[in-house]
Backbone as CSV, one residue per row, in Angstrom:
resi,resn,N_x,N_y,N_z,CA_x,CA_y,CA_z,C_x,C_y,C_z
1,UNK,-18.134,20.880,14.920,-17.160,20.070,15.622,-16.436,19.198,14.607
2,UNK,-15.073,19.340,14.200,-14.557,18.789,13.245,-13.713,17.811,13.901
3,UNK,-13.721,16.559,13.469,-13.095,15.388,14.213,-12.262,14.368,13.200
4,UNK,-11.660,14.286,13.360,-10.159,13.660,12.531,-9.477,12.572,12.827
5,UNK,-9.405,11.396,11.746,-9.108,9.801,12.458,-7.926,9.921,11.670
6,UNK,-7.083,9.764,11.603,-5.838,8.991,10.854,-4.922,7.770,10.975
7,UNK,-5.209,6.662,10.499,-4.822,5.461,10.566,-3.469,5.201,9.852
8,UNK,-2.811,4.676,10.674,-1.569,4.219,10.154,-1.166,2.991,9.871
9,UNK,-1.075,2.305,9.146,-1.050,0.750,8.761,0.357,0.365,9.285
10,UNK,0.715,-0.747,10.219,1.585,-0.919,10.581,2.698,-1.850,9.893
11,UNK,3.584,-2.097,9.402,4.896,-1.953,8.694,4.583,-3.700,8.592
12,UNK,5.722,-4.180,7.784,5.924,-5.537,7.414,6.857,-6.579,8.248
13,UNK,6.140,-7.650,8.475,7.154,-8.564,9.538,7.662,-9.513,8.434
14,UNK,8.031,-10.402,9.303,9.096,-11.484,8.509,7.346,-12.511,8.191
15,UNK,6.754,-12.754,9.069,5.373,-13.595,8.344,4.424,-12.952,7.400
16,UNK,4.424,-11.560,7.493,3.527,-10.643,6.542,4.524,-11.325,4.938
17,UNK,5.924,-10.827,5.010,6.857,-10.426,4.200,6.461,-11.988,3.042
18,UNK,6.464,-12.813,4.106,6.092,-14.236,3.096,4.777,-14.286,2.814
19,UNK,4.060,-14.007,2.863,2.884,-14.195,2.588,1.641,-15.128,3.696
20,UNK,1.699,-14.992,4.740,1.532,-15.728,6.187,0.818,-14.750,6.486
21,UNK,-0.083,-15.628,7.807,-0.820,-14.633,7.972,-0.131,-14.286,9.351
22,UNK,-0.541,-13.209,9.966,0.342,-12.568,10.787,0.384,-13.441,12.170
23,UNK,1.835,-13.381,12.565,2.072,-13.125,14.086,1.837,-12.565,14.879
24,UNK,2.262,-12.151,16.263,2.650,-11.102,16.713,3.821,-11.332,17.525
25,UNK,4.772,-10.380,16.001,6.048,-10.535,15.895,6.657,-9.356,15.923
26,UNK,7.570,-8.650,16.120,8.262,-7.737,15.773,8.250,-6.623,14.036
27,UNK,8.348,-5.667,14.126,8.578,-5.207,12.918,9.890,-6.001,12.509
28,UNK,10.247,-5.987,10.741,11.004,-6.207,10.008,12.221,-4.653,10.259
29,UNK,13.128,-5.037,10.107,14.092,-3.646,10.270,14.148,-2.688,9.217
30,UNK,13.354,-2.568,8.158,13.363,-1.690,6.905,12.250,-1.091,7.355
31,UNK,11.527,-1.501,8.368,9.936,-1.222,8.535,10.525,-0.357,9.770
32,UNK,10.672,-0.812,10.470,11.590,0.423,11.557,12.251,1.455,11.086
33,UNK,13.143,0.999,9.858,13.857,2.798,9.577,12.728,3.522,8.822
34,UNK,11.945,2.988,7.578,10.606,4.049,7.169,9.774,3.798,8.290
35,UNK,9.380,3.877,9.418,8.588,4.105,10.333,9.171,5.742,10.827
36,UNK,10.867,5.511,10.965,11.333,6.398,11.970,11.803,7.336,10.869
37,UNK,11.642,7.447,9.886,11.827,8.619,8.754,10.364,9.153,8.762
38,UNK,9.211,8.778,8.967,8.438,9.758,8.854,7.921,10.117,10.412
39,UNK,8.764,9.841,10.995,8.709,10.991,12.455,9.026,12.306,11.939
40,UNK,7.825,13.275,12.755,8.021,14.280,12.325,7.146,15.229,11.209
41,UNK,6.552,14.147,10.807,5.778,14.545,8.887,4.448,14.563,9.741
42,UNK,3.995,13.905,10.357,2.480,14.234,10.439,2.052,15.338,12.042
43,UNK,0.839,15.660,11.359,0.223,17.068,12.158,0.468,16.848,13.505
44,UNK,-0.030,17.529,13.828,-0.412,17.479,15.527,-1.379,16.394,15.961
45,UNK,-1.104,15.706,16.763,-2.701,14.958,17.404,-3.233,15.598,18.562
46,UNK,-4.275,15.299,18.742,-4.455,15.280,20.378,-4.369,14.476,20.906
47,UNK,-4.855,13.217,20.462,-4.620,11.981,21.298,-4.088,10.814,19.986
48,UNK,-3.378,9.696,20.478,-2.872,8.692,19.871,-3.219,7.479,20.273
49,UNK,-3.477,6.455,19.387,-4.266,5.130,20.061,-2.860,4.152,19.369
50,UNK,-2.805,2.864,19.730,-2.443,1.935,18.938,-2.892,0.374,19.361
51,UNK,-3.356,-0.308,18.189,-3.329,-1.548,18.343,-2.489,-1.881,19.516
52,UNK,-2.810,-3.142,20.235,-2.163,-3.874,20.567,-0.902,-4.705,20.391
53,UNK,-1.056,-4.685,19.083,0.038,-6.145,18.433,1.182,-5.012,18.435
54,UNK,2.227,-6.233,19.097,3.589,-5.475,18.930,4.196,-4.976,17.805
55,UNK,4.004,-5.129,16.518,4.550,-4.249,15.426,3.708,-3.070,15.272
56,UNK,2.130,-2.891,15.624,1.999,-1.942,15.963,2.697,-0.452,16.931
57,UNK,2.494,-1.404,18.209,3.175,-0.267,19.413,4.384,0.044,19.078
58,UNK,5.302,-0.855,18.031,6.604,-0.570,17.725,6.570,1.066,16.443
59,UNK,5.525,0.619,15.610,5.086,1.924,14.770,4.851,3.324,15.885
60,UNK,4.091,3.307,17.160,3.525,4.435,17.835,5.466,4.661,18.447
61,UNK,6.017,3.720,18.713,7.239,4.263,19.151,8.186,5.069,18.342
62,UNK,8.371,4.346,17.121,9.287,5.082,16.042,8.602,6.342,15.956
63,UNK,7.342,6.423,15.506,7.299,8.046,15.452,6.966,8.796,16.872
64,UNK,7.355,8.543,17.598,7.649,9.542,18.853,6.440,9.497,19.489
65,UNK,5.112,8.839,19.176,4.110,8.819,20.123,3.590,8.305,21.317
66,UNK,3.062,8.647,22.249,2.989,8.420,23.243,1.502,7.323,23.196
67,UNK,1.013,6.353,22.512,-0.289,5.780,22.188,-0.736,5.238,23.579
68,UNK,-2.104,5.180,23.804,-2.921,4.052,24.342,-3.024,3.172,23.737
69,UNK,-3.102,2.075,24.228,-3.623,0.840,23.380,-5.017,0.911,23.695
70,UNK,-5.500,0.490,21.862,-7.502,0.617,22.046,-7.320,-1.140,21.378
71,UNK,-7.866,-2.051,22.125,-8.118,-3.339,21.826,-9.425,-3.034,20.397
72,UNK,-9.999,-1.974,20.130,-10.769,-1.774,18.933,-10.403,-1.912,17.602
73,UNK,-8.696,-1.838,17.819,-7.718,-1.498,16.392,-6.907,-2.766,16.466
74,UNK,-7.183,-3.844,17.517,-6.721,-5.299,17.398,-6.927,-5.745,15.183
75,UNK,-5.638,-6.387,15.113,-5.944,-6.823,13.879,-6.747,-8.421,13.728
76,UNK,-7.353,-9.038,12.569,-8.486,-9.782,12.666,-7.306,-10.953,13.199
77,UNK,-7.914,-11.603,14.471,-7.527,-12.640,14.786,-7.631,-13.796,13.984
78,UNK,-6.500,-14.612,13.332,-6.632,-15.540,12.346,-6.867,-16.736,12.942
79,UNK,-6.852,-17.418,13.911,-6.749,-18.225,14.393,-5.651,-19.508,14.373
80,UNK,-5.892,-20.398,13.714,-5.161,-21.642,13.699,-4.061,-20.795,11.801
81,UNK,-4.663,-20.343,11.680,-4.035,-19.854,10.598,-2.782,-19.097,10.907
82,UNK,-2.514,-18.560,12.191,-1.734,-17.569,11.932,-0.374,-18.197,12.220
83,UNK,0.554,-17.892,11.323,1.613,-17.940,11.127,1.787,-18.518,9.556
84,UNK,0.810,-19.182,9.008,0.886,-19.961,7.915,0.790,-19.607,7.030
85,UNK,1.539,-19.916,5.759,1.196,-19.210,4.421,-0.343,-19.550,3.620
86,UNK,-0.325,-18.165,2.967,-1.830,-18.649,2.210,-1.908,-20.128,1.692
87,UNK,-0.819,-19.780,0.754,-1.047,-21.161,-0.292,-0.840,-22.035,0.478
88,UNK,-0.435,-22.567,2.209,-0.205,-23.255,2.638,-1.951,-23.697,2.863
89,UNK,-2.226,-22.514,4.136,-3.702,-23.196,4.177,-5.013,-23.381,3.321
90,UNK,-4.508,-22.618,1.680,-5.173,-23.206,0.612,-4.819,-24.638,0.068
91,UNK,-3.990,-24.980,0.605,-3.821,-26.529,-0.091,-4.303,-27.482,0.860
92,UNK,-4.477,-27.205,2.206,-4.939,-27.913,3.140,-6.244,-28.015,3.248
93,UNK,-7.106,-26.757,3.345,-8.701,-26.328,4.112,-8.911,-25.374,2.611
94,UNK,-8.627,-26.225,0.978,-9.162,-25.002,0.185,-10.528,-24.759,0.592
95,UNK,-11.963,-25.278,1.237,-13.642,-24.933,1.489,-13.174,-24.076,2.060
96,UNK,-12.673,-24.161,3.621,-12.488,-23.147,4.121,-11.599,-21.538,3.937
97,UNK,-11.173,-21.513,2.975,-10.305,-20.387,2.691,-11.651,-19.849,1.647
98,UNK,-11.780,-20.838,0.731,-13.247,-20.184,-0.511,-14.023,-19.380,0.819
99,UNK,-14.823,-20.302,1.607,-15.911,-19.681,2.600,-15.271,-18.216,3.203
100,UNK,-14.229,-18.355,3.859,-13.717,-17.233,4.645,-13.496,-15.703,3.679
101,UNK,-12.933,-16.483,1.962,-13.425,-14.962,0.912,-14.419,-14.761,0.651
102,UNK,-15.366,-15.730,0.532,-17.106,-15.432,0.171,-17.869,-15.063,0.824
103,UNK,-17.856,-15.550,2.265,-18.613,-15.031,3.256,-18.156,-14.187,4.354
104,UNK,-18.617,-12.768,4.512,-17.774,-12.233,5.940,-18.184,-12.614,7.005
105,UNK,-19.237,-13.647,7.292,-19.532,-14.040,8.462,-18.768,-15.266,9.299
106,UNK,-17.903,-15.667,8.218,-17.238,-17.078,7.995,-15.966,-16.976,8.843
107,UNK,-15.057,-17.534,9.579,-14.586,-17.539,10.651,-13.880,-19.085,10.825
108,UNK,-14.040,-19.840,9.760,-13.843,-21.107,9.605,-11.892,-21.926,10.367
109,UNK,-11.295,-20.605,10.386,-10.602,-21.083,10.968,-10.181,-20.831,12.454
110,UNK,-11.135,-20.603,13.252,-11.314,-20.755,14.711,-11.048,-19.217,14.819
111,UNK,-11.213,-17.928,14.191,-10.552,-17.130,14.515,-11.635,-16.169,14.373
112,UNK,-11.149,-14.799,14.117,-12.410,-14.138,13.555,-12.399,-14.005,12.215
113,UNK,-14.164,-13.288,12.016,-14.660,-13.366,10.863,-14.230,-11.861,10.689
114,UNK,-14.482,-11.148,8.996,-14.409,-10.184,8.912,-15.556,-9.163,8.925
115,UNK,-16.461,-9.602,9.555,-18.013,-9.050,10.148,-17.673,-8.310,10.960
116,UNK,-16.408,-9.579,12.226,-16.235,-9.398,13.511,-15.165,-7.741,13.204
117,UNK,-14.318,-7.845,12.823,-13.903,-6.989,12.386,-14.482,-5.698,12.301
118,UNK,-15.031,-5.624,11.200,-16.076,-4.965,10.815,-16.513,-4.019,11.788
119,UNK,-17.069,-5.018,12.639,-18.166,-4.400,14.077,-17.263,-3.436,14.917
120,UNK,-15.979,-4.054,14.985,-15.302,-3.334,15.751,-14.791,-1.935,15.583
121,UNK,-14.500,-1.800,13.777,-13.976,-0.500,13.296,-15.004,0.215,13.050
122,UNK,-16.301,-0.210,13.057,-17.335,1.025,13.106,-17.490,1.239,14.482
123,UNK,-17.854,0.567,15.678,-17.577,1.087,16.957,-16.551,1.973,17.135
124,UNK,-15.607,1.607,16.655,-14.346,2.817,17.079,-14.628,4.030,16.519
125,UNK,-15.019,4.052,15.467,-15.765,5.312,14.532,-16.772,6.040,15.227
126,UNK,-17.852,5.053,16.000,-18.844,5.392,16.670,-18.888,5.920,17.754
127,UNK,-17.633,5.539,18.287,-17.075,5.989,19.801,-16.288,7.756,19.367
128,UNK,-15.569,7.881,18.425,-14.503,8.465,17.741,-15.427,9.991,17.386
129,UNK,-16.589,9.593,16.941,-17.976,10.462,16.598,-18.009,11.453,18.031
130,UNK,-17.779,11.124,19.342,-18.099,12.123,19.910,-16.848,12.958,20.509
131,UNK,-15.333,12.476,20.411,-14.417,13.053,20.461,-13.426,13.839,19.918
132,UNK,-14.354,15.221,19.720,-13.537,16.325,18.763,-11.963,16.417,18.870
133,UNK,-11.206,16.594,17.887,-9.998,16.830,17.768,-9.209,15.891,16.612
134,UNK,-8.288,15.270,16.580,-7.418,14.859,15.812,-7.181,13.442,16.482
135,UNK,-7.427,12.158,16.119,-6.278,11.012,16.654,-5.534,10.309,15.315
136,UNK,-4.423,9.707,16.446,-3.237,9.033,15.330,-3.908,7.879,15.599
137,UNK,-4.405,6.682,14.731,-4.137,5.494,15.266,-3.301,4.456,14.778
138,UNK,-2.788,3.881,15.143,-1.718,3.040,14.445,-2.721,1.609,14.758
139,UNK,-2.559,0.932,13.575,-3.475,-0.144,13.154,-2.839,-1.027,11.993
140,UNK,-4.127,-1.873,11.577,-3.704,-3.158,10.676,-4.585,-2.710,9.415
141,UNK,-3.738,-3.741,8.102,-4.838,-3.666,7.150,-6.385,-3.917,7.186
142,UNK,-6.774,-4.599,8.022,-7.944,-5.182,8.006,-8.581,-4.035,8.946
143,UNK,-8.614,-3.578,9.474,-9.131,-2.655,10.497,-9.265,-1.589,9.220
144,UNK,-8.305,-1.317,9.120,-8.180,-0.117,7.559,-9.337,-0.395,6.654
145,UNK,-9.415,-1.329,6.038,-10.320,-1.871,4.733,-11.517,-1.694,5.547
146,UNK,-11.696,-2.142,6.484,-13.495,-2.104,7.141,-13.730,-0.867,7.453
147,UNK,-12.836,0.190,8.324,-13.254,1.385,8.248,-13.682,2.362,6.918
148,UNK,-12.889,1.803,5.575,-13.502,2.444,4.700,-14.298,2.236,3.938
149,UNK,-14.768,0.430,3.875,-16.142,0.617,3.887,-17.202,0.879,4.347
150,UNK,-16.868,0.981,5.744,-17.948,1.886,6.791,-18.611,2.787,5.983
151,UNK,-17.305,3.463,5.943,-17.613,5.200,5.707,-18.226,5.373,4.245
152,UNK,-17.767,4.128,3.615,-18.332,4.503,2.242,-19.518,3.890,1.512
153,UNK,-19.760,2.990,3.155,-21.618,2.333,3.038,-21.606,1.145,1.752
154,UNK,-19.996,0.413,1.355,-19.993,-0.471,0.481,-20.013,-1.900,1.094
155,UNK,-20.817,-2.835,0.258,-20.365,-4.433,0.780,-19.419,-4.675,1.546
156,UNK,-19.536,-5.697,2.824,-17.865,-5.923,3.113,-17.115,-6.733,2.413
157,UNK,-17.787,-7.336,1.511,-16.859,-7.982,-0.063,-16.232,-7.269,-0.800
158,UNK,-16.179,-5.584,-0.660,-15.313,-4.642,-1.097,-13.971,-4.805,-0.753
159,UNK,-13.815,-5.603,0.716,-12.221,-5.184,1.470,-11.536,-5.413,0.978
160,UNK,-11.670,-7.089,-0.336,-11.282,-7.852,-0.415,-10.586,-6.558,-2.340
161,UNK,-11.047,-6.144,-2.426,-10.227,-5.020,-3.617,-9.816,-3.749,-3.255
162,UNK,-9.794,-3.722,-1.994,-8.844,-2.573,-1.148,-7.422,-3.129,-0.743
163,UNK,-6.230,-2.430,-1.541,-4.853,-2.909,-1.250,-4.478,-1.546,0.181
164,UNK,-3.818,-2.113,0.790,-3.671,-1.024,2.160,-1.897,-1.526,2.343
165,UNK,-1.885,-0.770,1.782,0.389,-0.326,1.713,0.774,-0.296,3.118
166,UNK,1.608,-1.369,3.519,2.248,-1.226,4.840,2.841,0.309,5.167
167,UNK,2.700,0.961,6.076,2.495,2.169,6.480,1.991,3.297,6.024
168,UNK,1.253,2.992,4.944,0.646,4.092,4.338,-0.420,4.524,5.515
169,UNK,-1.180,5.433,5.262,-2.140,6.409,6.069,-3.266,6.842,5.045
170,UNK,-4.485,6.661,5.773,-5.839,6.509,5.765,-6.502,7.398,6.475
171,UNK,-6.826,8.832,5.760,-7.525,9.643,6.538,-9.057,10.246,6.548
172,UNK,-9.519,10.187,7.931,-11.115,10.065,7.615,-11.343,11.552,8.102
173,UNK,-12.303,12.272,8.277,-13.009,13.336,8.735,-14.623,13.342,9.045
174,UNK,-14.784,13.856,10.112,-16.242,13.794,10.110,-16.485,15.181,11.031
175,UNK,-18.070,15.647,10.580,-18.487,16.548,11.598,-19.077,16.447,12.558
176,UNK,-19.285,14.776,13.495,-20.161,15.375,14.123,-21.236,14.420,13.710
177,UNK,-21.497,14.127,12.643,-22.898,13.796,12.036,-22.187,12.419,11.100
178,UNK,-21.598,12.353,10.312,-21.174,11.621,9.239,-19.432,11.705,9.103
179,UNK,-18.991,10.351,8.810,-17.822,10.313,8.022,-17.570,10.309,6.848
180,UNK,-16.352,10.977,6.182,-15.982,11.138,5.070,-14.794,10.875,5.343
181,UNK,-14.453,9.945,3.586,-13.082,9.455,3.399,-11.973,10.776,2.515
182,UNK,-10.642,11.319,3.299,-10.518,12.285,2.791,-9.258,12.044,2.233
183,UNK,-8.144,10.829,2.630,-6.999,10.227,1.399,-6.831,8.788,2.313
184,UNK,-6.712,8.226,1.152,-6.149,6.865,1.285,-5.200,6.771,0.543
185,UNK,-3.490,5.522,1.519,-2.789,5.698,0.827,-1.985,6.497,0.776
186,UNK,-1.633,7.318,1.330,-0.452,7.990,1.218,0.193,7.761,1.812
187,UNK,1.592,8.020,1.203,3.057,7.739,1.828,3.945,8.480,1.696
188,UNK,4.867,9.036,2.428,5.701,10.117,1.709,6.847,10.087,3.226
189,UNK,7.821,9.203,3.566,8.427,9.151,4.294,9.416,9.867,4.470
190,UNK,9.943,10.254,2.928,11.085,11.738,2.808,10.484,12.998,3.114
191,UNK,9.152,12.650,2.703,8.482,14.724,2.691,9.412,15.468,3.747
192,UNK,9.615,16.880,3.096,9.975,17.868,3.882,8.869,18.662,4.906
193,UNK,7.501,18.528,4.016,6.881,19.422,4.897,5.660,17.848,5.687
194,UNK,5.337,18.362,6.847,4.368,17.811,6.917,3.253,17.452,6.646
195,UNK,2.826,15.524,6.342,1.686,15.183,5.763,0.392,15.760,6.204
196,UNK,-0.504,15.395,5.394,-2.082,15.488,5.585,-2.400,16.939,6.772
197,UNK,-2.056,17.688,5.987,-2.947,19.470,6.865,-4.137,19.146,6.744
C-alpha cells in the first residue's frame, strides 16, 4: 500500500515579507501569480487538504484544488506575537524569545509551543498512515519542519536549521509501515513537465 503526502508551503504575506510573525492575512500578489504558474505541474491527487489560514486556502485555490480544510495543518499559533516583528519581540520579551528557541515545550507567548505543533504533524502522518493514495496538502513552514523531523526521528531543535521556501514542496512516502522523506524543497513553477512522479 503506497501512500503519498505532499506538502505545499504556503506563499509570502505582507507580515511574513517583514519579518513578523504571521497573520491571517491574504497572500502577497507575487505569491498569487507563482502559486497560479504552477497549476498544472503537480501529479494527480486523490484527495487535497488545506490549512485553514487564508493564505493557505488561497494556495489550494490558485492551483485549481478543490481542498478540505484539516485544522491538523493549522500553522503554530503565535499568540500575542502575531503580527510583530522578531526583532520587535526580541527587544521587548528577549527570556522569552531565548526560551521559545531553546525549549520546544515553551509557549511563552500565550500561543503554541513547537511540541504542540509537533503533536499535531505526526497525528496527521498517523492518521495519513492508513489512507492509501496521494494527498496535496497545502500548509505552513512549521507544520513542514516538524513533519520532517518526524520522519527523520531528529530532535525538535532540528526545525530550527530547516529553511522551508515559501511554496516550495515537501514530499513524504510511506508503505504502510514507516515514512520516508523523498524531496524537500523543490520548486519549479515554469516546469514544462509535471513535478514529483
Amino acid at each position: 500500500m503506497l501512500v503519498r503526502l505532499t506538502m505545499i508551503c504556503n506563499g509570502a504575506t505582507a507580515a511574513t515579507r517583514r519579518g513578523s510573525f504571521p497573520l491571517d492575512e491574504p497572500l502577497e500578489p507575487r505569491s498569487l501569480t507563482r502559486a497560479k504558474a504552477m497549476r498544472g505541474t503537480l501529479r494527480h491527487a486523490d484527495r487535497a487538504w488545506t490549512a485553514p489560514a487564508l493564505r493557505a486556502r488561497q494556495i489550494a485555490e490558485a492551483l485549481s484544488l478543490e481542498a478540505a480544510v484539516e485544522p491538523l495543518l493549522a500553522d503554530q499559533d503565535h499568540g500575542s506575537w502575531a503580527g510583530k516583528s522578531f526583532e520587535d519581540v526580541q527587544a521587548e520579551q528577549p527570556g522569552d524569545i531565548a526560551a521559545w528557541l531553546a525549549d520546544p515545550d515553551a509557549a511563552p507567548h500565550g500561543g503554541e509551543s513547537l511540541a504542540d505543533v509537533a503533536r499535531r504533524a505526526s497525528g496527521l502522518m498517523e492518521k495519513l498512515m492508513a489512507e492509501p493514495g496521494h494527498t496535496i496538502a497545502m500548509t505552513h513552514a512549521s507544520v513542514i519542519r516538524t513533519a520532517i523531523v518526524h520522519v527523520l526521528g531528529a530532535p525538535l531543535a532540528a526545525c530550527w536549521k530547516i529553511d522551508i521556501e515559501p511554496l516550495s514542496i515537501t514530499d513524504f512516502r510511506s508503505d504502510g509501515r514507516r515514512w520516508v522523506l523523498r524531496a524537500c524543497g523543490v520548486t519549479s513553477p515554469k516546469a514544462a513537465k509535471p513535478l514529483l512522479r
